[in-house]
C-alpha positions in Angstrom: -158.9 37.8 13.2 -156.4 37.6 16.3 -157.6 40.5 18.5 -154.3 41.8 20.9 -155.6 43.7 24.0 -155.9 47.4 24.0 -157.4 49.6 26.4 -160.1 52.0 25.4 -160.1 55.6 25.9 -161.8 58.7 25.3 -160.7 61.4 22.6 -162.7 64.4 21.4 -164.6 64.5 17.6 -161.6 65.5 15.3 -158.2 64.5 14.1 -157.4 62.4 17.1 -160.6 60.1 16.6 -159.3 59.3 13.0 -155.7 58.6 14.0 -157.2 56.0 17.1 -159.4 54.2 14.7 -156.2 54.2 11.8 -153.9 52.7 14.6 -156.6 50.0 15.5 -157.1 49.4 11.7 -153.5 48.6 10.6 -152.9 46.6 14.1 -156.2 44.7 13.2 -157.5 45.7 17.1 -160.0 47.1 18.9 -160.4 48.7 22.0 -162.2 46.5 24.7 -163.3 45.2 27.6 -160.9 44.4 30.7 -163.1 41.4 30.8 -166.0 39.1 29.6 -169.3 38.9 30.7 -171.9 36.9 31.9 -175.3 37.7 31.6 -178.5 36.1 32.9 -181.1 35.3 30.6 -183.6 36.6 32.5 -182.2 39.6 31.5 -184.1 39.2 28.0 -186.6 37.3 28.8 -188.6 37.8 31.9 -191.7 39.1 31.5 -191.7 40.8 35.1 -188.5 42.6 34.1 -189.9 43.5 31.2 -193.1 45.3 33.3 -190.2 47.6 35.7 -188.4 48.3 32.4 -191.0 50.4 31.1 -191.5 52.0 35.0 -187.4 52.4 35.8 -186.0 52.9 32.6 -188.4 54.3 29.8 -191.5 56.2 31.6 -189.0 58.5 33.4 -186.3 58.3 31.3 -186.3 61.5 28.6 -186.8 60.0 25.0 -186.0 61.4 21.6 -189.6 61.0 19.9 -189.5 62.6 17.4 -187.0 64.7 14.8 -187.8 67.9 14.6 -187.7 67.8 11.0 -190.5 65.9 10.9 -192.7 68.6 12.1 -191.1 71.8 10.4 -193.4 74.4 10.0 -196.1 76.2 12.3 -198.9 74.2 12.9 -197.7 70.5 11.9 -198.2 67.9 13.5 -197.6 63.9 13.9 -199.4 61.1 15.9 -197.0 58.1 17.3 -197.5 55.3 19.1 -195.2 55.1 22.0 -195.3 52.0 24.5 -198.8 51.9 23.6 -199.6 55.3 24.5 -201.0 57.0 21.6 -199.5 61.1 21.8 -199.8 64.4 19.7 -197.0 65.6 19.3 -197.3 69.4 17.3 -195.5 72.9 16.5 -197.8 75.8 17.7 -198.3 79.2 15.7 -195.5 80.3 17.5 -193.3 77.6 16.7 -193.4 75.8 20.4 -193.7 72.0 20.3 -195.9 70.2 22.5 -196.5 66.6 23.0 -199.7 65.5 24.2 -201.7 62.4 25.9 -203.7 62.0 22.6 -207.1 61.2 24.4 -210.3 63.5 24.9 -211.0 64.3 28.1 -214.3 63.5 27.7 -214.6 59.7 26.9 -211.2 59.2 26.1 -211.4 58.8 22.4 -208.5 60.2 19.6 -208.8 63.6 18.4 -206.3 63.1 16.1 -204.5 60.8 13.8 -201.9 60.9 11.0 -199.8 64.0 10.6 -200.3 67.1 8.7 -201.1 70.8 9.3 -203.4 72.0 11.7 -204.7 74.5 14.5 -207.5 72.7 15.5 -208.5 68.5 16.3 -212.0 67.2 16.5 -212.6 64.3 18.7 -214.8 61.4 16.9 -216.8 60.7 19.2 -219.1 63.9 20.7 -216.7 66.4 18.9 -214.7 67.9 21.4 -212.5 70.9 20.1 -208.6 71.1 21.2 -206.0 73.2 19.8 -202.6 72.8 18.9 -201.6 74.2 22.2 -204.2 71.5 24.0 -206.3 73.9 25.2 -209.8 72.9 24.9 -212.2 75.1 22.3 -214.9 73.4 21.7 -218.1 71.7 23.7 -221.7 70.7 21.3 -224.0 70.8 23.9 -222.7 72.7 26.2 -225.6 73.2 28.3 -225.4 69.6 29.4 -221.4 70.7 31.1 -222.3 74.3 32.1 -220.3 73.8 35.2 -217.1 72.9 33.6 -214.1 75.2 34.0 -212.7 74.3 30.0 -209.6 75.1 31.1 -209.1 72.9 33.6 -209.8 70.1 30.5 -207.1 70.6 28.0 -205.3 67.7 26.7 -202.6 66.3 28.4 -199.3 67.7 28.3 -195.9 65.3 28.9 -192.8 67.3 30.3 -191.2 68.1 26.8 -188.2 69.8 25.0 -186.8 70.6 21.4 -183.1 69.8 21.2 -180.0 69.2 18.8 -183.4 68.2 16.5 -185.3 66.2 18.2 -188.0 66.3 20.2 -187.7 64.7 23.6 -190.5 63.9 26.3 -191.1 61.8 29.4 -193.7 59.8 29.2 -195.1 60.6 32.8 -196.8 63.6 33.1 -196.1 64.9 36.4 -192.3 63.9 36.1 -189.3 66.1 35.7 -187.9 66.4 32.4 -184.1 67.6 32.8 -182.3 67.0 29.4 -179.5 68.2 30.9 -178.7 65.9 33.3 -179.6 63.2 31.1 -177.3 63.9 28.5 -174.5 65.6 30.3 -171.1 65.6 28.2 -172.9 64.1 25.6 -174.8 66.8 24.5 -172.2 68.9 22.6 -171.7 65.6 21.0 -174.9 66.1 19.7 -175.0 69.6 19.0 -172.4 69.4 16.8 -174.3 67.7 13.9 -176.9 70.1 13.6 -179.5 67.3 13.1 -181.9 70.3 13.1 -180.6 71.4 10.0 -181.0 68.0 8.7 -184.2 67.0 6.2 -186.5 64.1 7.2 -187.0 61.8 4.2 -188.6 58.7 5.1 -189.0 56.3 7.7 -190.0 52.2 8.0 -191.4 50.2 10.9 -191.0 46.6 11.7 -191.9 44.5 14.7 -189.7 41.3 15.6 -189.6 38.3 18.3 -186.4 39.7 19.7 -186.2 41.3 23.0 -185.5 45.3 22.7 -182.4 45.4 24.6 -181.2 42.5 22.5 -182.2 44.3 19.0 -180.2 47.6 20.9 -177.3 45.5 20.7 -176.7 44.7 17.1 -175.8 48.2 16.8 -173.4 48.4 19.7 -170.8 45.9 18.2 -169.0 44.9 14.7 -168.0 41.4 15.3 -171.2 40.5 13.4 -170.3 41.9 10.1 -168.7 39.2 7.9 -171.1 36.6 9.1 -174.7 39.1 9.0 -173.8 41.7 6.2 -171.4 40.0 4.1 -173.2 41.0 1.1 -174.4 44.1 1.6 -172.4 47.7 2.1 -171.8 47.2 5.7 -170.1 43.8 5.6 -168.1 45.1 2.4 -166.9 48.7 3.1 -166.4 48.1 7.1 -163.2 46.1 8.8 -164.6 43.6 10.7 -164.4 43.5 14.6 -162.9 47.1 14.9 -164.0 50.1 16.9 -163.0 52.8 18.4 -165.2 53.1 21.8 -166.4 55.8 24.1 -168.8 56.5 26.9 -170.4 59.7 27.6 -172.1 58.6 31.2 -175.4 56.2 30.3 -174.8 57.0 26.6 -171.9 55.7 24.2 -170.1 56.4 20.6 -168.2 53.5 18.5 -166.8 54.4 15.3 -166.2 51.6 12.6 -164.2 51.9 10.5 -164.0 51.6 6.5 -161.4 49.8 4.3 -160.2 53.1 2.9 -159.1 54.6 6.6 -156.3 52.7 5.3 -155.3 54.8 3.0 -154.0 57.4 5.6 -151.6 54.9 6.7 -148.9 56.7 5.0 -149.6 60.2 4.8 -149.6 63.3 7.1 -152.7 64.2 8.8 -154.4 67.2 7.2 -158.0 68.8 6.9 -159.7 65.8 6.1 -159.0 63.6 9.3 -160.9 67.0 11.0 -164.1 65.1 10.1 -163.9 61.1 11.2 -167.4 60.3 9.6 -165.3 60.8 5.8 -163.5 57.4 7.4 -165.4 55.5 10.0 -169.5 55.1 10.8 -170.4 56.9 13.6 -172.8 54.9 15.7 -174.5 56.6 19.1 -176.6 54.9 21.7 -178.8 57.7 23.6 -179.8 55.6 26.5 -182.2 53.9 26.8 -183.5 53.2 23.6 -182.3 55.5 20.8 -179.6 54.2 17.7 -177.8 57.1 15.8 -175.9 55.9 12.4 -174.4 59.0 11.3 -172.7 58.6 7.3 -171.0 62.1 5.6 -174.4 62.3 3.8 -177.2 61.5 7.0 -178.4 59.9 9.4 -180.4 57.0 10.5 -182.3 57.1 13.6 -183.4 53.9 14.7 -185.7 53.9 17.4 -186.2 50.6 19.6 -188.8 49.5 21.9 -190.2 46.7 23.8 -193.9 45.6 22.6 -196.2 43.7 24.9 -193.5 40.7 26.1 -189.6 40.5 27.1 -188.7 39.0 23.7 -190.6 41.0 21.4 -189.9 44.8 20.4 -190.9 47.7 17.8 -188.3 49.7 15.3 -188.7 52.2 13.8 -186.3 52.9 11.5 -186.2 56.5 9.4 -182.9 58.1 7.7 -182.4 62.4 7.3 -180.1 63.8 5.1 -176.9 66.1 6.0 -177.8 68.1 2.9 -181.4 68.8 1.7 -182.5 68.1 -1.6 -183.0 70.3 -3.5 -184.1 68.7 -7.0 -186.2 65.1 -8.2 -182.4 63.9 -9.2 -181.6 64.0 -5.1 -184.7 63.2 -4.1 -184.3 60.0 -5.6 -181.1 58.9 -4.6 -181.3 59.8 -1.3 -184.5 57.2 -1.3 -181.8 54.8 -2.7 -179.9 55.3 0.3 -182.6 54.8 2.4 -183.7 51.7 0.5 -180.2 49.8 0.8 -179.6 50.7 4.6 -182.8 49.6 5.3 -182.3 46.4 3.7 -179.6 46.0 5.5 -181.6 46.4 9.3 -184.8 44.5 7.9 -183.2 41.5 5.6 -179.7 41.0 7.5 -180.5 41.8 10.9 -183.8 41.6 11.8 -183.5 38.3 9.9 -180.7 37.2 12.5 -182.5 38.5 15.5 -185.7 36.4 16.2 -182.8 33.2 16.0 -181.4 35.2 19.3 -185.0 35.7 20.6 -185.8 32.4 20.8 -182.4 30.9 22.0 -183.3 33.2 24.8 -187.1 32.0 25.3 -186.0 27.9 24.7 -182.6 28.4 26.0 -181.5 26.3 29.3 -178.8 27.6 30.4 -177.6 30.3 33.0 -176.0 33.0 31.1 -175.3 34.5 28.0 -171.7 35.7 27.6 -170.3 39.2 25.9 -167.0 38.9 24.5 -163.8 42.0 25.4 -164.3 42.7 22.2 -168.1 43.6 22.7 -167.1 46.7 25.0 -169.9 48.7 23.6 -172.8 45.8 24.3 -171.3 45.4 27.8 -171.3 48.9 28.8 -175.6 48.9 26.7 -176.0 45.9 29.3 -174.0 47.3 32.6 -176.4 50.7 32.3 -179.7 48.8 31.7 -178.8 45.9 34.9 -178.1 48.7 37.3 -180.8 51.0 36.6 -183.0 47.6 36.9 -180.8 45.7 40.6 -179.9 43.1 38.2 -176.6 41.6 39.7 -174.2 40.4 36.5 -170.8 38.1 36.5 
């Protein structure tokens, strides 16, 4: 569609985010860029890059690991995989959370695995003793380490904090975790879904040739429907290269609208344009590597990540709902939601994305280039490039 220039701007959650996303959707517009632009394709693919990503951007950088949900009562836990780090993440007796370097101090094998409930982790391989707190409880033979001081060999703890539901962590122990300044206006954003209110139902992992800030970006823009998700719920209840677009520091929010924010072309705003998620989806980007989908009835968190080279990456993809179930009935369709959404990211776009990875890795020339109408990709790739010295065009 013919796309007339409009300038973005930033509007709180409410009444005045519906009417900006109505407007665009009866002028067929979107708000954009002042400009294109060009991007080198080092950018995806060097493997060198790829090495100061994980030191500039995502070892210091606070990330969301886990929802809260997922570990709800005293004493759960959950083991994840992490750039390859393999951590602990648990909720004391007291209801604290922890994440932990999930490696005995001893040899360096796994004391735990999975996710459950539990005070107490054995490791494999002399059987080592660690609570849930990481203190150390346990030595067989401790004749043979009667000089140890156990408390100076507890487990490793990463800076951590539980927030608007999730749990957050730097993945360098000795470095400062301030969620605050990460997050800045962005987190009463947040706070105002109550994601820790939400329940965890299910969650799906994929790997893909496709470089992780590339994947990042088929969430940041909508000019891909028609042509990607055409058949499925996205392509068919969404308008097509329209969004409503704004930047909270490092982080961003684009709404897309649906086909029936039509509707309220002709009537006067009331109760319901309170709440824009009954009329648009609601997608955040936590920088660096975090996708929220918010819908009126949950959430997907999609959770990107580069895996061993520039052009390949990890997802994991899990959905909460807004209202608990509360019978089999619910239960069930809300793993129908999950199903069809997920579909969606593993059949339509993760079916696309390995075509982009290796245009990138074959590709011979300079520069990709990001459209005006792509404001949220630019501003995804403007963040990462200066965190990383990367001049653009």
């Amino acid at each position: 569609m013919d796309i007339p220039e409009t300038t973005p701007s930033t509007s709180s959650y409410g009444a005045d985010l519906t009417r900006r996303a109505l407007d665009l959707a009866m002028s067929s517009s979107t708000d954009m860029a002042e400009s294109t632009l060009r991007v080198p394709l080092d950018y995806y693919r060097d493997d060198k890059l790829a090495e100061l990503e994980q030191t500039r951007l995502l070892r210091g950088t606070p990330l969301a690991l886990l929802a809260s949900a997922q570990i709800p009562n005293n004493d759960d836990y959950v083991v994840r995989t992490v750039l390859d780090d393999s951590l602990l993440i648990t909720r004391d007796r007291d209801g604290q959370t922890h994440v932990f370097l999930n490696y005995c101090r001893h040899r360096g094998a796994m004391p735990a695995c999975g996710a459950g409930n539990a005070r107490r982790f054995t490791c494999p391989y002399h059987a080592w003793v660690y609570d849930n707190t990481g203190k150390l409880r346990g030595v067989p033979g401790k004749a043979g380490f009667d000089d140890l001081d156990r408390s100076d060999y507890g487990l490793v703890e990463l800076p951590s904090e539980e927030r608007h539901g999730f749990i957050w962590a730097v993945l360098t122990a000795d470095a400062p975790l301030d969620l605050d300044a990460h997050l800045g206006s962005f987190d009463d954003e947040l706070a105002r879904w109550r994601y820790q209110d939400f329940q965890y139902h299910d969650e799906r992992h994929l790997e893909s040739t496709v470089s992780w800030k590339g994947a990042l970006e088929a969430f940041a823009e909508g000019y891909h429907f028609p042509f990607v998700h055409g058949n499925s719920v996205i392509g068919q209840n969404t308008i097509a290269n329209t969004h409503v677009y704004d930047e909270y520091g490092p982080h961003h929010r684009i709404g897309f609208p649906f086909n029936w924010i039509r509707d309220l072309a002709d009537k006067e705003p009331d109760a319901t344009w309170d709440d824009p998620s009954a009329y648009m989806g609601l997608i955040y980007w936590i920088y660096p590597n975090l996708i929220l989908a918010n819908s009126p009835v949950g959430v997907e968190v999609i959770d990107i990540l580069p895996a061993g080279s520039a052009t390949r990456c990890t997802v994991r993809h899990s959905w909460m709902a807004k209202y608990p179930a509360d019978t089999p009935e619910q239960t069930e369709m809300y793993a129908g939601i999950f199903a069809q959404v997920h579909a969606a990211v593993r059949d339509e776009d993760f079916a696309m994305l390995p075509q982009c990875g290796e245009g990138v890795r074959r590709g011979q020339h300079e520069h990709m280039v990001i459209g005006r109408n792509e404001i949220g990709v630019q501003h995804m790739v403007r963040v990462m490039a200066g965190h990383l010295g990367i001049a653009l065009g």
